[in-house]
C-alpha positions in Angstrom: -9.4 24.6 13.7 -7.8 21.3 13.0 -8.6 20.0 9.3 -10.2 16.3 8.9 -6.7 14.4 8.3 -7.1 11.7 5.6 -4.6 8.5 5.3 -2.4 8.3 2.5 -3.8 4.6 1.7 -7.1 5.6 1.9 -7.9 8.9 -0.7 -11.4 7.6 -1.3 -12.4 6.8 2.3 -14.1 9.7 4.1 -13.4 10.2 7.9 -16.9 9.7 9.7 -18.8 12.7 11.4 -19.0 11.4 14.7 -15.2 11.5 14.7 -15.3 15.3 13.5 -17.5 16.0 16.3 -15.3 14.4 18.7 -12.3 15.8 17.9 -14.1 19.5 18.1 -15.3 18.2 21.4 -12.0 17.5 22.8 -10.5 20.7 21.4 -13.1 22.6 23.6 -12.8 20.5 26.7 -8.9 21.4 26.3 -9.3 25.1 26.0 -12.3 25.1 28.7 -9.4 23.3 30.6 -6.7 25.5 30.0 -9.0 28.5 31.2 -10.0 27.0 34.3 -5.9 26.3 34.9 -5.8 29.8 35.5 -8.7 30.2 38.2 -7.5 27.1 40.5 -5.5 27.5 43.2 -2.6 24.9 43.6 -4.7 21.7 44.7 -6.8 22.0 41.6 -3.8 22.3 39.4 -3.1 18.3 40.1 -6.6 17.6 39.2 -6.0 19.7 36.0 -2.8 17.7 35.2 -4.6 14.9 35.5 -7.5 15.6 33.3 -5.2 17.1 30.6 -3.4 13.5 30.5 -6.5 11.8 29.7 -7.5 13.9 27.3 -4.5 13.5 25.6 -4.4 10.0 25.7 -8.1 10.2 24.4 -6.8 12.2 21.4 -4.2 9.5 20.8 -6.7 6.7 21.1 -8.9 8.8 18.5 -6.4 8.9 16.1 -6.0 5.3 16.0 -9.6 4.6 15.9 -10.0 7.0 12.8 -7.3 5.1 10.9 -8.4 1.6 11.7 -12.5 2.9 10.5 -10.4 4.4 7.9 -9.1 0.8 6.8 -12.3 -1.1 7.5 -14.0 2.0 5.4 -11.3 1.2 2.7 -11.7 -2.5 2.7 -15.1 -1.9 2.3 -15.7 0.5 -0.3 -13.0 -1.8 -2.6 -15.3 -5.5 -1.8 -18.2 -3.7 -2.8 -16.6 -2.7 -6.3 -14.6 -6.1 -7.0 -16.6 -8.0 -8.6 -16.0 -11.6 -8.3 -17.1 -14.2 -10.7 -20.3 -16.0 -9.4 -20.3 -19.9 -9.3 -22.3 -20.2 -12.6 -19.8 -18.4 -14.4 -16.8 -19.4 -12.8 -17.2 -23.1 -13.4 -17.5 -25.4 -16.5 -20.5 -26.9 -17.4 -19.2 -31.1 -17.8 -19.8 -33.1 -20.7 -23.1 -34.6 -20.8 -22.8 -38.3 -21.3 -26.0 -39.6 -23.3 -27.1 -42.3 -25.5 -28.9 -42.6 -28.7 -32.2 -43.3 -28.8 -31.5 -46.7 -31.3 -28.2 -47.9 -28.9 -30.9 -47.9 -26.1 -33.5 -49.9 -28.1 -30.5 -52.2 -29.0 -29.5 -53.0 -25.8 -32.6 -53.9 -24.4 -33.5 -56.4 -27.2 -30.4 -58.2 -26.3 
């Protein structure tokens, strides 16, 4: 039985169940097609070539999906543990410009 293959990039990142499952389901419907190879006569050998060539290409296109879930997973797991500096920390409180309370009084009186 084929072993969950993991992406050198991605060590962390887990490959999801439902991909396990799907691979084990492919493996079967490949064996159960192989066996059945054996019972056809020579019409249902085209029909057998045909569905071997999709499951095949349904492998391939499994592969990529795990990878690319395996990036997303990835890019994920590392925006959730970067921490980023909020706005309140990240900026610089300006100077305050205010006025004494006897330049105010002055002014007025003038």
């Amino acid at each position: 039985m084929p072993q969950a293959r993991r992406s050198s990039t991605t060590g962390a990142a887990r490959r999801p169940r439902a991909l396990n499952r799907l691979e084990k389901s492919i493996d079967a419907a490949q064996g159960a097609l192989k066996d059945l190879q054996t019972e056809l006569g020579r019409g249902g050998r085209d029909l057998v070539k045909d569905l071997d060539k999709t499951l095949t290409d349904a492998r391939k296109n499994m592969r990529s999906l795990s990878r690319t879930v395996a990036k997303d997973l990835e890019k994920l797991q590392k925006a959730a543990t970067t921490r980023r500096p909020t706005a309140a920390h990240g900026r610089r409180a300006s100077a305050r410009k205010t006025t004494k309370k006897g330049a105010r009084s002055r002014q007025a009186k003038v």
